[in-house]
FIDRENBA-112436 format. One record per residue: residue number from 1; residue in three letters; chain; y, x, z of N, C-alpha, C in turn. Coordinates in steps of 0.1 Angstrom, whole numbers, plus 5000, padded with zeros to 4 digits. Layout:
% residues N
+------+------+------+------+------+------+-------+-------+-------+------+------+------+
: doro : nuro : fike : n.c2 : n.c1 : n.c3 : ca.c2 : ca.c1 : ca.c3 : c.c2 : c.c1 : c.c3 :
+------+------+------+------+------+------+-------+-------+-------+------+------+------+
:  NUM :  ALA :    A :    Y :    X :    Z :     Y :     X :     Z :    Y :    X :    Z :
...
+------+------+------+------+------+------+-------+-------+-------+------+------+------+
END
This chain:
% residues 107
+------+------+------+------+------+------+-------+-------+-------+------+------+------+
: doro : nuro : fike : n.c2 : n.c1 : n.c3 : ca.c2 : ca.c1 : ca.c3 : c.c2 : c.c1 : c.c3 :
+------+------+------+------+------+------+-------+-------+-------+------+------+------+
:    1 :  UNK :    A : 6521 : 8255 : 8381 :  6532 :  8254 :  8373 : 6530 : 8243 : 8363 :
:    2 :  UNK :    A : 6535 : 8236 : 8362 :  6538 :  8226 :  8348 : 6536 : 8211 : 8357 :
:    3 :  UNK :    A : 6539 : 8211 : 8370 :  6533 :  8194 :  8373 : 6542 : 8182 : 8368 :
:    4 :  UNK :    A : 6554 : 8188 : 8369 :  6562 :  8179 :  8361 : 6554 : 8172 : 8348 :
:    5 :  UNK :    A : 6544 : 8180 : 8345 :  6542 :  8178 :  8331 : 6532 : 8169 : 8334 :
:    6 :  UNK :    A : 6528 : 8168 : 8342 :  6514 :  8156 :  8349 : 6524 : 8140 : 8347 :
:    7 :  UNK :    A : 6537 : 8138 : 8347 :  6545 :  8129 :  8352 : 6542 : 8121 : 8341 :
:    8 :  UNK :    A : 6548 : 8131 : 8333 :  6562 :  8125 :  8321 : 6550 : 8132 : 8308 :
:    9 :  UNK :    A : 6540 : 8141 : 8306 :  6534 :  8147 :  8294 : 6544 : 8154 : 8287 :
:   10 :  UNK :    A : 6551 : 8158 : 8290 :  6562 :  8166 :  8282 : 6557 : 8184 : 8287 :
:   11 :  UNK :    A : 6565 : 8194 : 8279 :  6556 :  8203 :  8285 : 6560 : 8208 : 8296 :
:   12 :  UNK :    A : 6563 : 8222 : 8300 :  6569 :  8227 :  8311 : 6580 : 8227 : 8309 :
:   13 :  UNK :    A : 6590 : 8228 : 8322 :  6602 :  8228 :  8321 : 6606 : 8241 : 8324 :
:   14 :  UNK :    A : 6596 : 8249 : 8330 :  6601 :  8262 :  8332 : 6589 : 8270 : 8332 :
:   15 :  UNK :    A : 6589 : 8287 : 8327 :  6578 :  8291 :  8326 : 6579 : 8306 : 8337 :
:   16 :  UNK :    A : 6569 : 8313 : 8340 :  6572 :  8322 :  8352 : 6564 : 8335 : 8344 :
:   17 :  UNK :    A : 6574 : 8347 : 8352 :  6564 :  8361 :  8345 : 6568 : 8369 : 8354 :
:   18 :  UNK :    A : 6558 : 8371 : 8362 :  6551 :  8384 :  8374 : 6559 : 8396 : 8371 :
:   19 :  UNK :    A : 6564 : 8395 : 8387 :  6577 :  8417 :  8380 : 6564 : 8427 : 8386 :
:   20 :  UNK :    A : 6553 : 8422 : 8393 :  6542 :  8435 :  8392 : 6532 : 8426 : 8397 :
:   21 :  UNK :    A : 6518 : 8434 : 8396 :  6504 :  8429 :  8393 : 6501 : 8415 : 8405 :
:   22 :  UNK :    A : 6495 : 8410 : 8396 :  6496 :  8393 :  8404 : 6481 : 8387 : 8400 :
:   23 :  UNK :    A : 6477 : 8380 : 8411 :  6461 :  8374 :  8405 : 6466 : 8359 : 8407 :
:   24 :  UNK :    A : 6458 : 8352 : 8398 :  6463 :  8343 :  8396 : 6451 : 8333 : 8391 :
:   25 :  UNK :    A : 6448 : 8321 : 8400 :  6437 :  8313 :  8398 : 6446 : 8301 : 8390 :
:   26 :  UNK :    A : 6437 : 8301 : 8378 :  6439 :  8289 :  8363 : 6428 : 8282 : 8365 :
:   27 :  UNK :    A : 6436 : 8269 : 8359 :  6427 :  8258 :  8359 : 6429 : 8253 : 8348 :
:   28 :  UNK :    A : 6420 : 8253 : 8336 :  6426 :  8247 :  8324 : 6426 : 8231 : 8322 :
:   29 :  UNK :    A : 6441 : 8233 : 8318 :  6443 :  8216 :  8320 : 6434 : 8206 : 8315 :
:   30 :  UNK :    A : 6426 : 8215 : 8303 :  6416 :  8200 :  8301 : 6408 : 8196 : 8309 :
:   31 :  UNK :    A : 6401 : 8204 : 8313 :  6393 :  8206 :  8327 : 6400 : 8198 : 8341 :
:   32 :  UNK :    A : 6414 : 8199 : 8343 :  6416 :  8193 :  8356 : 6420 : 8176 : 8345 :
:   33 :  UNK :    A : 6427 : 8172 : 8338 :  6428 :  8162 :  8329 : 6412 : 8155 : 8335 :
:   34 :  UNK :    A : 6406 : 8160 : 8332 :  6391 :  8150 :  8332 : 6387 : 8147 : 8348 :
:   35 :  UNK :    A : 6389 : 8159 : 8351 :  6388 :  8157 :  8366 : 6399 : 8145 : 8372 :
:   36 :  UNK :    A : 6409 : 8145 : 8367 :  6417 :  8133 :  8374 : 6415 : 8120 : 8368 :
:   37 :  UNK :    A : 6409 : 8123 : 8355 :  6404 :  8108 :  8349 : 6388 : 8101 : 8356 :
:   38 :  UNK :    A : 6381 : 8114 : 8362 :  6370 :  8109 :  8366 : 6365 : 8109 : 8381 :
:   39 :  UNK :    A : 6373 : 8110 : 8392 :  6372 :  8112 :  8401 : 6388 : 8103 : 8407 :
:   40 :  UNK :    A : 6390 : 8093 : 8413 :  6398 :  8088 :  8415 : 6407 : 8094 : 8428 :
:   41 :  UNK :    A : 6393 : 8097 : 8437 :  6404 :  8102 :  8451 : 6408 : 8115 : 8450 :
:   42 :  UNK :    A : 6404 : 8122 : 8441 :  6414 :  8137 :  8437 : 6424 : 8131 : 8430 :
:   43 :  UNK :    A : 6427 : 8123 : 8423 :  6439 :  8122 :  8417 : 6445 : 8116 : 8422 :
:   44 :  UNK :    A : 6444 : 8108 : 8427 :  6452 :  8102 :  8444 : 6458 : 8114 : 8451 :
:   45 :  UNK :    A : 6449 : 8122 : 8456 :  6453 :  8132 :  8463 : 6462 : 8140 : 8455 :
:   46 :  UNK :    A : 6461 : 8143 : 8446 :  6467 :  8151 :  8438 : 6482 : 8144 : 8431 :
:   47 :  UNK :    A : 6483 : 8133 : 8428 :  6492 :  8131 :  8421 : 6507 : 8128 : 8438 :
:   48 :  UNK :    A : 6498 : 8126 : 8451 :  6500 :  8121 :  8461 : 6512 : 8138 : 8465 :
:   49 :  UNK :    A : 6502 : 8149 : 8461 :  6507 :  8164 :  8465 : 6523 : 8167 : 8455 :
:   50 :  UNK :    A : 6514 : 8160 : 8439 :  6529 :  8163 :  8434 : 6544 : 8155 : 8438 :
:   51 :  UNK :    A : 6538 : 8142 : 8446 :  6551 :  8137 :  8447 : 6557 : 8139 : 8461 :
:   52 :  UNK :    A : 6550 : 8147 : 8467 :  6561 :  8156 :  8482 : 6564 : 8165 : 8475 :
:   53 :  UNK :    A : 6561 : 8175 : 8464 :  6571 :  8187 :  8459 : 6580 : 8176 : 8449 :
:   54 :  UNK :    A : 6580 : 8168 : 8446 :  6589 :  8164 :  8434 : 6600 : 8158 : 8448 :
:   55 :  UNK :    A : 6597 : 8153 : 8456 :  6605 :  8147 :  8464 : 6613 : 8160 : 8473 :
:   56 :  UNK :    A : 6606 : 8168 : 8477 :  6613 :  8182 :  8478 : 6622 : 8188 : 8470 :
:   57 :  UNK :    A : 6618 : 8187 : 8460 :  6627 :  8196 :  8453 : 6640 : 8184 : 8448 :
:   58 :  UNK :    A : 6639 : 8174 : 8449 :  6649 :  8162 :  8442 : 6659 : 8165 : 8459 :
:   59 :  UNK :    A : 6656 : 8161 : 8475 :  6662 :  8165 :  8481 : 6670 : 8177 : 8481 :
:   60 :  UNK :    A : 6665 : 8188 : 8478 :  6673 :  8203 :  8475 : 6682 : 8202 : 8468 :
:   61 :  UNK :    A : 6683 : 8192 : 8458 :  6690 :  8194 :  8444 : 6703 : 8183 : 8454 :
:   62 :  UNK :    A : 6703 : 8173 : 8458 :  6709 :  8164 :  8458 : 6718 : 8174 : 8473 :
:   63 :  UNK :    A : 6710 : 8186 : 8482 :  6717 :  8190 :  8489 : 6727 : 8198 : 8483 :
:   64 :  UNK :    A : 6726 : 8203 : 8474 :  6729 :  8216 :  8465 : 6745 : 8208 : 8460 :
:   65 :  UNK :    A : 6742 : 8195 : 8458 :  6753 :  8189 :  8446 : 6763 : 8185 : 8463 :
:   66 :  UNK :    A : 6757 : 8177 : 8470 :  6767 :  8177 :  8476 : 6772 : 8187 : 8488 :
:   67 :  UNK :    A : 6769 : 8201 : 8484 :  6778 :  8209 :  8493 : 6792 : 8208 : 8492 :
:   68 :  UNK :    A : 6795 : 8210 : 8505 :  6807 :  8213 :  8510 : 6820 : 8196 : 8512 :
:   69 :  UNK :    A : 6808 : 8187 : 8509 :  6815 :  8173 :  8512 : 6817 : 8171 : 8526 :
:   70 :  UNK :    A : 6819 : 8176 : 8535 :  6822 :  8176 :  8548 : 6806 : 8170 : 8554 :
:   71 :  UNK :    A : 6795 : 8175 : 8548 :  6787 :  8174 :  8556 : 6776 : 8189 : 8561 :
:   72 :  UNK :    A : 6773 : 8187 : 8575 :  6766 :  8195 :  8580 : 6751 : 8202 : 8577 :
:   73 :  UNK :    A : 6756 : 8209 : 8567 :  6740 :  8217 :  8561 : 6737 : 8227 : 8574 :
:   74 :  UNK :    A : 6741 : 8230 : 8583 :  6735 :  8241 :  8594 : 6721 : 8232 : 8601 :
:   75 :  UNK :    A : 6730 : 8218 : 8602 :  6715 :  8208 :  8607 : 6703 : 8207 : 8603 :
:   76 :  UNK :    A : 6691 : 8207 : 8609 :  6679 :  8203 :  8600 : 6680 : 8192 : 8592 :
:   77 :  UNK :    A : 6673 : 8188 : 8578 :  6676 :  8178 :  8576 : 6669 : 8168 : 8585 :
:   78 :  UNK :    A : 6654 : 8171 : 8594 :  6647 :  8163 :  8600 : 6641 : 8172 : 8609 :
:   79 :  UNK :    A : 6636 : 8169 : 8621 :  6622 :  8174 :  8630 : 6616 : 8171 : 8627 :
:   80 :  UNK :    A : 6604 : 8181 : 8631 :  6589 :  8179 :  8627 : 6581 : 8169 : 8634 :
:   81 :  UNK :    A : 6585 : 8162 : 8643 :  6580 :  8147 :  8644 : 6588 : 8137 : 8640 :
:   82 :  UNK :    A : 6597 : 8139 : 8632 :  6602 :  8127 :  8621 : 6592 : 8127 : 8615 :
:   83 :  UNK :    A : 6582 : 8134 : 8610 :  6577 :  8133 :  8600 : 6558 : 8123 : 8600 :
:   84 :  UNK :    A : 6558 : 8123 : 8591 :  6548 :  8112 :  8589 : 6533 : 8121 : 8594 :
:   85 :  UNK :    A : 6529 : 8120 : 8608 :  6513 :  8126 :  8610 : 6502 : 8127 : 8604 :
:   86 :  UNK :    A : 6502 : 8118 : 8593 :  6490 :  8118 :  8582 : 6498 : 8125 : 8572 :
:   87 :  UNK :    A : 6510 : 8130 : 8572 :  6515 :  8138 :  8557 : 6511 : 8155 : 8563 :
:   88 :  UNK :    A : 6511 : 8157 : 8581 :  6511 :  8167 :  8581 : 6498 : 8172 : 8581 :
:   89 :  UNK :    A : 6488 : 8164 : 8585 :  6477 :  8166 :  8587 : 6469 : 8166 : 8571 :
:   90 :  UNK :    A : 6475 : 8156 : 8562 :  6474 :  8163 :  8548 : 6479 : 8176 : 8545 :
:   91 :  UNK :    A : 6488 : 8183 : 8547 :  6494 :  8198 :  8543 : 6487 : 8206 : 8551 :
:   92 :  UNK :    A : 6479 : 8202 : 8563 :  6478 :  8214 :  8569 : 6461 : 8214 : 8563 :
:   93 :  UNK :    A : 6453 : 8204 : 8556 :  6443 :  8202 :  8553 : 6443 : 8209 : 8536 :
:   94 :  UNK :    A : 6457 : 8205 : 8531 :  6458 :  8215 :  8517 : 6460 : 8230 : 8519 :
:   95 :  UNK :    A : 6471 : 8231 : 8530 :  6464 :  8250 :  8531 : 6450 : 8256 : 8534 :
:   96 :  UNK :    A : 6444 : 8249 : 8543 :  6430 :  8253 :  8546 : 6424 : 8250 : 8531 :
:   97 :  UNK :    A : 6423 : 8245 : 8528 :  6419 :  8245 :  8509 : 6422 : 8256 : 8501 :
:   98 :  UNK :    A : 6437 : 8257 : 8503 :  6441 :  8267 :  8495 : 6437 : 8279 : 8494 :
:   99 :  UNK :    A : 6437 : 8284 : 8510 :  6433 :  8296 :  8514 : 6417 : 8301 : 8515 :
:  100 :  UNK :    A : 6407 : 8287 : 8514 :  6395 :  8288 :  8513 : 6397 : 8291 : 8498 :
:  101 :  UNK :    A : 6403 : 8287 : 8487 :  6400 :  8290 :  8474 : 6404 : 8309 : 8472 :
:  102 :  UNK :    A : 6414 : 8309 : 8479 :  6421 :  8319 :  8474 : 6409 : 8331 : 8480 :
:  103 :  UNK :    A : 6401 : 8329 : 8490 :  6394 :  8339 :  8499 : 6379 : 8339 : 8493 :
:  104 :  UNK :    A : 6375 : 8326 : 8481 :  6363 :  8326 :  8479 : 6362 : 8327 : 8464 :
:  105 :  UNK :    A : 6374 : 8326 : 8456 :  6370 :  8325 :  8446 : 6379 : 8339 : 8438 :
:  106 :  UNK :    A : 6365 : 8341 : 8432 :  6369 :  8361 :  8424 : 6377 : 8362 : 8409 :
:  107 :  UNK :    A : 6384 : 8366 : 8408 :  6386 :  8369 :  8397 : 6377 : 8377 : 8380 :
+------+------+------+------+------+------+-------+-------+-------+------+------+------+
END
């Protein structure tokens, strides 16, 4: 939550609260802050992850505004070999991440 806020430093734009019990791995921003000041190819990586969700969610919005202009939302917007082989092989390389974190690290 808050990547927007990686962009622009402004704070969140939206904040989120669990309707039942939820675990939840934090990373305190000062701590990832240094990390992306001191380690270059994580923040590469990282600033690289927030801009396919910012670019996701900016497509949704722009689908959202132009409904119902005589165009066909039933369509995919793309196949999965439209897409860029090093972007999927990056996503499928961040879930295995994810899910190593999520399976190794305790609360």
């Amino acid at each position: 939550m808050g990547e927007v806020s990686f962009i622009d430093a402004r704070p969140p734009l939206a904040t989120v609260k669990a309707i039942e019990e939820t675990h939840l791995l934090a990373i305190p921003r000062r701590q990832l802050i240094i990390k992306l000041q001191n380690d270059m190819g994580f923040a590469s990586r990282f600033y690289y992850g927030i801009s396919l969700c910012l670019a996701d969610r900016m497509r949704g919005t722009i689908r959202h505004i132009e409904y119902g202009r005589n165009i066909e939302l039933d369509q995919p917007e793309f196949e999965r070999e439209d897409i860029n082989p090093n972007v999927l092989e990056n996503l499928a390389l961040a879930e295995a991440k994810f899910n190593w974190l999520r399976e190794n690290v305790k609360a």
